[in-house]
Backbone as a printed PyTorch tensor [residue, N CA C, xyz], in Angstrom:
tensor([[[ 28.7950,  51.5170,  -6.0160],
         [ 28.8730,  51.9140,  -4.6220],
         [ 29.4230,  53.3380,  -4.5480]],

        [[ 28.6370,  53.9520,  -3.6220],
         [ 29.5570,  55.3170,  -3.2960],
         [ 30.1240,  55.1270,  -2.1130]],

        [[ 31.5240,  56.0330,  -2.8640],
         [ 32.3550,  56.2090,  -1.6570],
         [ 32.7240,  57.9230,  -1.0190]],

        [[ 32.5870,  57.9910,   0.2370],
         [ 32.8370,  59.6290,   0.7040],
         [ 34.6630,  59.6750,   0.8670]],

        [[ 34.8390,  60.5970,   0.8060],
         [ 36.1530,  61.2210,   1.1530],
         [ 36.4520,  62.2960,   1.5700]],

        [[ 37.4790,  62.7190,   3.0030],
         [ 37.6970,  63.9300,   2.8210],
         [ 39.3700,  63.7370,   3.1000]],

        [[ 39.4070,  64.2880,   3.6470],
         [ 41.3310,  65.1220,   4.5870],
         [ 41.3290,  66.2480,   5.5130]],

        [[ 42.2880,  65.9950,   5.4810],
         [ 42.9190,  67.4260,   6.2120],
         [ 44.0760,  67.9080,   5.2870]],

        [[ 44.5240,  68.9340,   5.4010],
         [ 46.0600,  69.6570,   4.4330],
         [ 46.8510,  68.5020,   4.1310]],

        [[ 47.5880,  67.4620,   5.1840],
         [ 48.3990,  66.7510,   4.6700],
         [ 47.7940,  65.3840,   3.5800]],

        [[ 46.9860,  65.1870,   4.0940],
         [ 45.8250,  63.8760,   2.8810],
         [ 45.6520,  64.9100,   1.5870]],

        [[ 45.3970,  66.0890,   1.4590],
         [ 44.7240,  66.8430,   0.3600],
         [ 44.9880,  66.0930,  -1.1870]],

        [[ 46.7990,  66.1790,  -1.5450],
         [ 46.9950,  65.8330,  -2.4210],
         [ 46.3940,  64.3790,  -2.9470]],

        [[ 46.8580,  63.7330,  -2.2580],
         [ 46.4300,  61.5800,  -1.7060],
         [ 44.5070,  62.0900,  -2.3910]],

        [[ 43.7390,  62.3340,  -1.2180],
         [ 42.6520,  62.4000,  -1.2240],
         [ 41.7520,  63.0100,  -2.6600]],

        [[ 42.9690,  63.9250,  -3.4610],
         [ 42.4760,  64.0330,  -4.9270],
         [ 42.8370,  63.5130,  -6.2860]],

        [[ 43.7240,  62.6350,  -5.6540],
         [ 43.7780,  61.4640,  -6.5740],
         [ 43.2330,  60.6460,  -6.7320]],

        [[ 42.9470,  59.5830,  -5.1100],
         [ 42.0340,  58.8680,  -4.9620],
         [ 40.3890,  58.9780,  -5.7140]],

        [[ 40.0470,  60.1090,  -5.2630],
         [ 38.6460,  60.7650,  -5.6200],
         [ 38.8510,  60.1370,  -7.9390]],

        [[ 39.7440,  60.1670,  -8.4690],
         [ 39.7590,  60.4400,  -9.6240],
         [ 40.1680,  58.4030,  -9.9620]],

        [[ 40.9660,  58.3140,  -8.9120],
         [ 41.1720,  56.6100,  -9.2500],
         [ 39.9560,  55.7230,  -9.2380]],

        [[ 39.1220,  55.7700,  -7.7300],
         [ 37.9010,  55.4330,  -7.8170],
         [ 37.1840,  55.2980,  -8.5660]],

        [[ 36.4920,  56.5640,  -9.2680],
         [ 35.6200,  56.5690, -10.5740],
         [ 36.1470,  56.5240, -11.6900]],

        [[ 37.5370,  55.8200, -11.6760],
         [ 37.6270,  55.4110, -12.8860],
         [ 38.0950,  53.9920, -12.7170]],

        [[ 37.8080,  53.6380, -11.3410],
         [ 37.5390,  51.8820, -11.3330],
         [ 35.5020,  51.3480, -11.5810]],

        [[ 35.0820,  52.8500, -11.8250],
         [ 33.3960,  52.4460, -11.8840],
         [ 33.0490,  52.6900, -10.1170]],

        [[ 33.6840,  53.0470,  -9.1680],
         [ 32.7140,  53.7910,  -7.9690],
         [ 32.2920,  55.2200,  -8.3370]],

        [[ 31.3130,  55.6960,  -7.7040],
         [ 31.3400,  56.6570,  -7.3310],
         [ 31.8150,  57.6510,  -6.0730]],

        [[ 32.7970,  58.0350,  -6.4010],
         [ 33.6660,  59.0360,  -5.3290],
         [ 33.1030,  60.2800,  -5.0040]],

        [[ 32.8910,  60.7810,  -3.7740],
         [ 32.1680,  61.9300,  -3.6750],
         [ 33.3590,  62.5390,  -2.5350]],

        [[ 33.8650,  64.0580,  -3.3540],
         [ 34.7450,  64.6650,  -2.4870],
         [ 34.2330,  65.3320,  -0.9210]],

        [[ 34.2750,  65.4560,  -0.1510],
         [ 33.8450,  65.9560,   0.8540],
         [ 34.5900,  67.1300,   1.3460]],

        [[ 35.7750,  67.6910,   0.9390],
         [ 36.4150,  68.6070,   0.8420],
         [ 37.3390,  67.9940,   2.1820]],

        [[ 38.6460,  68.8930,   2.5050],
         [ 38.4720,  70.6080,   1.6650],
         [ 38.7030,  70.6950,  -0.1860]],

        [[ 38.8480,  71.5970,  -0.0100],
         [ 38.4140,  72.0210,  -1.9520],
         [ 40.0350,  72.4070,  -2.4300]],

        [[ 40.3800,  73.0650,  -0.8820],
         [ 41.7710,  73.9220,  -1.2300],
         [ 42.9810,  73.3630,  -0.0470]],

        [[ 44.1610,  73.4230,  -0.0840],
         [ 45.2880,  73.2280,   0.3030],
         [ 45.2370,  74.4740,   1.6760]],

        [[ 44.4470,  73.6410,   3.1130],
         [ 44.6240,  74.5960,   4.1720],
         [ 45.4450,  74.3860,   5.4830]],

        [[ 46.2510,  74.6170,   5.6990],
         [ 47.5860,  74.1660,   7.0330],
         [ 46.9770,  74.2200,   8.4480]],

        [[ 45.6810,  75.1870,   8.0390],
         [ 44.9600,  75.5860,   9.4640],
         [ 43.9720,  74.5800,   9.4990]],

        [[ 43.5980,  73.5680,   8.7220],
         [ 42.1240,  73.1870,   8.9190],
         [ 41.8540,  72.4930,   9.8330]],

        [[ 41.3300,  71.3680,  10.3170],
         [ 40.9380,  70.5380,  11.4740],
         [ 40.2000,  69.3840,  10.8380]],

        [[ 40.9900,  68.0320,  10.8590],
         [ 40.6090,  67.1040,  10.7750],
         [ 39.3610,  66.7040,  11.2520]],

        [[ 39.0410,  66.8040,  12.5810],
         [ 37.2690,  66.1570,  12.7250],
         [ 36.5600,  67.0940,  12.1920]],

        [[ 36.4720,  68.3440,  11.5940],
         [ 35.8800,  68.8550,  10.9240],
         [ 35.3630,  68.3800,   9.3520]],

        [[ 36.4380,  67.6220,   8.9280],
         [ 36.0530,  66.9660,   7.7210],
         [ 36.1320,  65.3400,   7.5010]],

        [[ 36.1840,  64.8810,   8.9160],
         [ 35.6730,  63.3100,   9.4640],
         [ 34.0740,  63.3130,   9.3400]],

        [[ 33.9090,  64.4460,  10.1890],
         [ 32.2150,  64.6350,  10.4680],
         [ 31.7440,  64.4120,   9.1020]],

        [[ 31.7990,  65.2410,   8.2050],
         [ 31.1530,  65.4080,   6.6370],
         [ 31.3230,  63.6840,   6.4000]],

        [[ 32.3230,  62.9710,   6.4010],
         [ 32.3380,  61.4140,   5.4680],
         [ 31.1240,  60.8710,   6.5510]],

        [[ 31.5980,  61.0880,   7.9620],
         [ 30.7620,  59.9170,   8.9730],
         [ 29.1990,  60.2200,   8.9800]],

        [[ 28.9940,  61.1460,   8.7500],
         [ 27.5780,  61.4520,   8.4050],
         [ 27.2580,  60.8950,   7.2270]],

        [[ 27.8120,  61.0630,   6.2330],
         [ 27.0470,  60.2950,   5.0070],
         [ 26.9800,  58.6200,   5.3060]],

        [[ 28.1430,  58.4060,   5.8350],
         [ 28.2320,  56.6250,   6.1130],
         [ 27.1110,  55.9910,   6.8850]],

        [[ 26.8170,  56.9930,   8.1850],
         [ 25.8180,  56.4410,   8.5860],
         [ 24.5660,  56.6880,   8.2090]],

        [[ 24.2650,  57.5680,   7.3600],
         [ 22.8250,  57.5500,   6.2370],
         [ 22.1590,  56.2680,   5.8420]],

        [[ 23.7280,  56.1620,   5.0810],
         [ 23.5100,  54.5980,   4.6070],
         [ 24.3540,  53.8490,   4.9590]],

        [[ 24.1340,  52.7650,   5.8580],
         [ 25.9120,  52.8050,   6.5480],
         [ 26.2160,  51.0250,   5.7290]],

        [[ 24.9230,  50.6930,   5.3410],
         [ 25.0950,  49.0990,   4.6630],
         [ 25.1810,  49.3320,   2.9700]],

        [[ 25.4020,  50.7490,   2.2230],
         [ 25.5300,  50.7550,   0.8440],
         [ 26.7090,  51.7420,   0.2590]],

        [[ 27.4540,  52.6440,   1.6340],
         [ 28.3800,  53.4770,   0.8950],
         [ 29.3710,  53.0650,   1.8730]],

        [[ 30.1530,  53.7000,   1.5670],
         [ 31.6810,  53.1550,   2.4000],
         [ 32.4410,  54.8890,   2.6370]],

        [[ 33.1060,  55.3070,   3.5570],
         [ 33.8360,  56.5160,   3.7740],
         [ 35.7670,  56.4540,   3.3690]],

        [[ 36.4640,  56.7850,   3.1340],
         [ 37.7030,  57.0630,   3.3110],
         [ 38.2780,  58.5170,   3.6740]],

        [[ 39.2160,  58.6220,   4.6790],
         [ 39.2980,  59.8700,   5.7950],
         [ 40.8890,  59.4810,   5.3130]],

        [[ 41.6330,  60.7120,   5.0850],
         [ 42.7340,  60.8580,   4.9500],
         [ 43.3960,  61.8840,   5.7820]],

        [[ 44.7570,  61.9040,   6.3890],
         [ 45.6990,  62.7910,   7.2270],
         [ 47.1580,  62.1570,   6.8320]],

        [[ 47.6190,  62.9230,   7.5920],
         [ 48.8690,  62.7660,   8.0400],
         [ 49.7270,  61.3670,   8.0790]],

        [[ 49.0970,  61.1070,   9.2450],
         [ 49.4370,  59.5050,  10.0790],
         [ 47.6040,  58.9060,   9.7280]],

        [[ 46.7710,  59.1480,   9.0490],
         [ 45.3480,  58.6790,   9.7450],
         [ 45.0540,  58.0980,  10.9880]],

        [[ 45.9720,  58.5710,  12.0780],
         [ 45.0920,  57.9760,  14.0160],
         [ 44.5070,  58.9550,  13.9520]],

        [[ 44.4600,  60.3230,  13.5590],
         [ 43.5120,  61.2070,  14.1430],
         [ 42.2280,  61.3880,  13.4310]],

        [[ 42.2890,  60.7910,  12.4850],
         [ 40.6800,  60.7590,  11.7660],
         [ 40.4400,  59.4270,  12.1450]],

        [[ 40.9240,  58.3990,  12.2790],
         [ 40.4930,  57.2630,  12.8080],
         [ 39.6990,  57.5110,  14.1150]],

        [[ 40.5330,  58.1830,  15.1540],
         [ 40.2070,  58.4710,  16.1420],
         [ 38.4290,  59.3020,  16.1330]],

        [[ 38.6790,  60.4630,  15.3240],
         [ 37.6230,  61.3160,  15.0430],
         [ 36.6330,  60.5240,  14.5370]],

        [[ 36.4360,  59.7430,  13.6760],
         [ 35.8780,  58.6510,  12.8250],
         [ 34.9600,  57.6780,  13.7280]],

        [[ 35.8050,  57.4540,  14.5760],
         [ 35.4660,  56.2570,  15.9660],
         [ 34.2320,  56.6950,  16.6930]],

        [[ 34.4820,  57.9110,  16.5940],
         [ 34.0130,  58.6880,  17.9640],
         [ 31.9180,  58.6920,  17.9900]],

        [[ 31.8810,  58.3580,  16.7010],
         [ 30.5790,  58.4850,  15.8450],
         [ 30.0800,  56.4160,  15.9400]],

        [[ 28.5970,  56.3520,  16.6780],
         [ 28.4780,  55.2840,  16.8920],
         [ 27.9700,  54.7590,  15.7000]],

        [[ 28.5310,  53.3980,  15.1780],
         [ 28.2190,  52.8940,  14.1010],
         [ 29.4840,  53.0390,  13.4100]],

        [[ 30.1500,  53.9920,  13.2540],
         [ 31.3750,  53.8520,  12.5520],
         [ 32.3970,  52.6110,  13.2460]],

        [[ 32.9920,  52.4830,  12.1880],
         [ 34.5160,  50.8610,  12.7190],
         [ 35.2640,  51.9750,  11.2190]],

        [[ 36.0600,  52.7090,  11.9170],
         [ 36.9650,  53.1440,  11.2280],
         [ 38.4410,  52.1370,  11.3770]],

        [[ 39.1000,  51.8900,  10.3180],
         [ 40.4870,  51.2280,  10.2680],
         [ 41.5180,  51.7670,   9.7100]],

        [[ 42.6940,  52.0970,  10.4820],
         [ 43.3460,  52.7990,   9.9480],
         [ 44.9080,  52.0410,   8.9590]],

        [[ 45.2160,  52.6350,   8.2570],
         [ 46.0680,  51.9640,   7.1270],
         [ 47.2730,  52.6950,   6.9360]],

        [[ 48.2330,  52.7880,   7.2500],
         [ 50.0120,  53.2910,   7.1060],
         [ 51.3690,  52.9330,   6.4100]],

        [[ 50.6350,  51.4210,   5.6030],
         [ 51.6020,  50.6720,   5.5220],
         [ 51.9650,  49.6730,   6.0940]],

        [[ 52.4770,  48.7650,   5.0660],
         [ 52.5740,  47.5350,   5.1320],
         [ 51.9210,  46.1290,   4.7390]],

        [[ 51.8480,  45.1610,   5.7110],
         [ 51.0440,  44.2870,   5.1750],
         [ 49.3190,  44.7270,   4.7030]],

        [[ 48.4980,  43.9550,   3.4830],
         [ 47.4750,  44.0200,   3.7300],
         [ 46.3470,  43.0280,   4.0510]],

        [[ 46.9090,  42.8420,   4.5970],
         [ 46.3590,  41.7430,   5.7300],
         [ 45.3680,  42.5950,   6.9220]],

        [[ 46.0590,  43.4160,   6.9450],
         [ 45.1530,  44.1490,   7.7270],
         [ 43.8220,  45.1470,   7.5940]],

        [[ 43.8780,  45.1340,   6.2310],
         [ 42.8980,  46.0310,   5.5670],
         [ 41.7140,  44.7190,   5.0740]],

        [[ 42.5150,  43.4760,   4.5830],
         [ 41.2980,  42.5160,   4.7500],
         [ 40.6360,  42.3230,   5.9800]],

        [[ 41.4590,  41.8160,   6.7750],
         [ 40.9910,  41.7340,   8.2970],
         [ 39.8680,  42.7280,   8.3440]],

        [[ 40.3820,  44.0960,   8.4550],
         [ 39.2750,  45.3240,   8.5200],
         [ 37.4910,  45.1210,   8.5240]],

        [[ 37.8810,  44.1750,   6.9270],
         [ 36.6560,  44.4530,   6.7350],
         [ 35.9860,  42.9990,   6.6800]],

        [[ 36.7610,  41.7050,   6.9770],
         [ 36.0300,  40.5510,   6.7710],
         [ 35.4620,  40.4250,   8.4400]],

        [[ 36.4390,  40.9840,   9.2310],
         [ 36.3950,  40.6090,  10.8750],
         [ 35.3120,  41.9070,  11.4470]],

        [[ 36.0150,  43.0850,  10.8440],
         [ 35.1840,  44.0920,  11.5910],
         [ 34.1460,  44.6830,  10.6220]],

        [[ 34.2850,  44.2180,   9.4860],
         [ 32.5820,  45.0500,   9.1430],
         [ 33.3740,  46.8180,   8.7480]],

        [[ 34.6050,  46.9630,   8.7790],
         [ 34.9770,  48.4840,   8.3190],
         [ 34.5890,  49.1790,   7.5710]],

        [[ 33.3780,  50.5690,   8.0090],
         [ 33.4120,  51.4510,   6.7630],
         [ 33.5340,  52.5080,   6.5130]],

        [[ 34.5810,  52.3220,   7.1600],
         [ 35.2740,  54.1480,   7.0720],
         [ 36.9920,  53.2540,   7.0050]],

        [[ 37.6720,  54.0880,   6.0980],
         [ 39.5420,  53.3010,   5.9670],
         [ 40.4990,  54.6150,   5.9620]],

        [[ 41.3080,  55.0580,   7.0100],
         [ 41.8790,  55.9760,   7.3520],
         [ 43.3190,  55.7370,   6.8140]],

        [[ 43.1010,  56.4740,   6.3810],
         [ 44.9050,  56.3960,   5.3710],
         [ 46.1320,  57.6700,   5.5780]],

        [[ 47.3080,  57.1180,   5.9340],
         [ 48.1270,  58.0990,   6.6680],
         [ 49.1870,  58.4650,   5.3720]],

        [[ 48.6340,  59.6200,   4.8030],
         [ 49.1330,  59.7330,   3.4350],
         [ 50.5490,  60.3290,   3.5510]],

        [[ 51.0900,  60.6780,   4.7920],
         [ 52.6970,  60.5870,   5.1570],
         [ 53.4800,  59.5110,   5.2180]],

        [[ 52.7170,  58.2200,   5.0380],
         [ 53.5310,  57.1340,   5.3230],
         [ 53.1520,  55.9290,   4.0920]],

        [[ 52.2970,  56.6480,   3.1870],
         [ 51.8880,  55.3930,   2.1950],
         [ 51.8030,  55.9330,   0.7960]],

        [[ 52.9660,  55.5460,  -0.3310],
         [ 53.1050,  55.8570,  -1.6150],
         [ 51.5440,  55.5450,  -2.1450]],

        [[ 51.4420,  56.7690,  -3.1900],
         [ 50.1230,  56.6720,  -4.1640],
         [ 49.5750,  55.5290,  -4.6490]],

        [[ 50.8260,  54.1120,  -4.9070],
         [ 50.9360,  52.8640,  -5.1730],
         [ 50.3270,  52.0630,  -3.9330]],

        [[ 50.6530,  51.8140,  -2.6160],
         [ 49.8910,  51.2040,  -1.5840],
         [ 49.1350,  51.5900,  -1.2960]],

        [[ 48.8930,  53.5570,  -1.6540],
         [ 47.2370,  53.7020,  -1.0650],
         [ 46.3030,  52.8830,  -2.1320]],

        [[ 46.4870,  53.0510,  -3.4990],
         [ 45.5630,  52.5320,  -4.5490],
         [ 45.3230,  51.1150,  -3.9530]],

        [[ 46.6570,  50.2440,  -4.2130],
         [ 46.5200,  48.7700,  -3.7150],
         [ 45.7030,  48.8140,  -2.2910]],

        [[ 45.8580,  49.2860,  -1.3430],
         [ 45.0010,  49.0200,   0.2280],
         [ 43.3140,  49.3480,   0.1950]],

        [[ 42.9690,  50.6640,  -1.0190],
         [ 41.4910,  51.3110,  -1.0950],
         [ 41.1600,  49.6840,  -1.5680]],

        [[ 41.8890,  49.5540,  -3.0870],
         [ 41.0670,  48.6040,  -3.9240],
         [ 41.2660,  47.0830,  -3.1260]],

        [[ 42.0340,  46.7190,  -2.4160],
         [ 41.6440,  45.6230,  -1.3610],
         [ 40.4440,  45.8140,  -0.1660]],

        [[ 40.5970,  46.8940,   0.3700],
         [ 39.5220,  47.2760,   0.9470],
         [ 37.8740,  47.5190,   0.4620]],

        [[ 37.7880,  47.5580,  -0.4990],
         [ 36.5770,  47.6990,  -1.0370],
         [ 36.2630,  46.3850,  -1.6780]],

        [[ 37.2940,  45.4570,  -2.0800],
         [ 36.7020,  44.0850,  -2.5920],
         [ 36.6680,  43.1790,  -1.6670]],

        [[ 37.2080,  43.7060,  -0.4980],
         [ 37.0770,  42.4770,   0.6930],
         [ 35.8760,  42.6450,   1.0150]],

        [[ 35.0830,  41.5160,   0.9930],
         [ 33.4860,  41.5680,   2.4890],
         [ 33.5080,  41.0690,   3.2470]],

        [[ 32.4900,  41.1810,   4.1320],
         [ 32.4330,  41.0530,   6.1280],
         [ 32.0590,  39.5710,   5.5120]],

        [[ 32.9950,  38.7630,   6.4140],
         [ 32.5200,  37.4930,   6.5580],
         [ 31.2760,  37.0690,   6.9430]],

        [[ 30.4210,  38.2150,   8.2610],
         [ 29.3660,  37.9060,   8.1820],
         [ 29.2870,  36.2730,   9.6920]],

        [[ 30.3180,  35.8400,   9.8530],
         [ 30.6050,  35.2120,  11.2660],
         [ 30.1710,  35.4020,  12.2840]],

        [[ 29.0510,  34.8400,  13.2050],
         [ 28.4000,  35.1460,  14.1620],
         [ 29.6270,  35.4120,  14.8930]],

        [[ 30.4470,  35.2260,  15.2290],
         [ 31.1740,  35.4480,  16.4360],
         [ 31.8480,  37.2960,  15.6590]],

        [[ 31.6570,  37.6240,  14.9930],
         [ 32.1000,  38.9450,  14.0170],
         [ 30.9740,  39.5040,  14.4090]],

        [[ 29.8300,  39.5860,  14.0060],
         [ 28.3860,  39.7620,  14.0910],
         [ 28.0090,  40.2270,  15.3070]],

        [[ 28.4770,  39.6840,  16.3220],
         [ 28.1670,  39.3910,  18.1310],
         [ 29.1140,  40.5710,  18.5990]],

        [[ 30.1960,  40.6620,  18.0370],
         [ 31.1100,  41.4940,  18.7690],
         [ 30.9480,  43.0020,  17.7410]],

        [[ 30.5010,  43.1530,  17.0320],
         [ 29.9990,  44.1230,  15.9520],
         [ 29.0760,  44.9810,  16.6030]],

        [[ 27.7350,  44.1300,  17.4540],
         [ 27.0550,  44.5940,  17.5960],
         [ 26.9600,  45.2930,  19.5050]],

        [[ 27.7680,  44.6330,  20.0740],
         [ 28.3990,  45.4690,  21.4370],
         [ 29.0210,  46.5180,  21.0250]],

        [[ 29.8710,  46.6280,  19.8430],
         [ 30.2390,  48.1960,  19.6700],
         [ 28.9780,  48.8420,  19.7220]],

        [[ 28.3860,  48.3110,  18.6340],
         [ 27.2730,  49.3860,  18.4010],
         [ 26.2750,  49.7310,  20.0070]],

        [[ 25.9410,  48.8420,  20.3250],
         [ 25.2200,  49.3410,  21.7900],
         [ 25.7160,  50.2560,  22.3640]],

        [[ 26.8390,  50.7480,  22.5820],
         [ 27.7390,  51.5150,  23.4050],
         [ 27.1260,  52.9070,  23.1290]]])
């Protein structure tokens, strides 16, 4: 499976590790930049780059969007129909299953101010082995997002 990635300045570091953990669990990680450490950059600027590839193929690759807090790439993420971005900060992961058995998540926003290199690894690699249950009543409410 490929997976997209980008950030903003504060994800940068997070987001180039990840990129290197991935493909060496056997995904393919594809950086989406930035390339370099920028204080000025703009998060939906490098939401756009993952959410575009996701919805290419939105049933064979998966996105991860990194910031700060990740609400604002979540947010940015959202904004794009077809995306179910979920965002991840810590804590239980319960919620990153949820993500993706209830909502079908494929974009996972990670707030790399609030989550050691250790829970981001643990939350990606739960997130990517969880699947959509696939539950008509999941299914039904999946697909009113999408109409919108």
């Amino acid at each position: 499976m490929t997976i997209y990635l980008s950030s903003d300045h504060a994800g940068f570091a997070l987001k180039n590790h990840l990129v290197e953990y991935l493909n060496n669990l056997g995904y393919i990680a594809v950086d989406k930049g930035p390339y370099s450490e920028d204080p000025t950059d703009d998060y939906p600027d490098m939401v756009r780059l993952v959410t575009e590839e996701v919805l290419k193929e939105p049933h064979s690759v998966k996105g991860i969007v990194l910031g700060g807090s990740g609400q604002g790439e979540a947010i940015a993420a959202n904004r794009f129909n077809g995306i179910r971005a979920a965002v991840y900060y810590g804590g239980s992961l319960d919620v990153i299953r949820l993500s993706r058995e209830h909502n079908d998540a494929n974009v996972l926003s990670l707030g790399a101010r609030f989550v050691s290199t250790t829970e981001a690894e643990e939350a990606v690699k739960v997130w990517l082995e969880t699947s959509f249950s696939k539950e008509e009543r999941h299914v039904r409410r999946i697909a009113k997002l999408d109409s919108n």
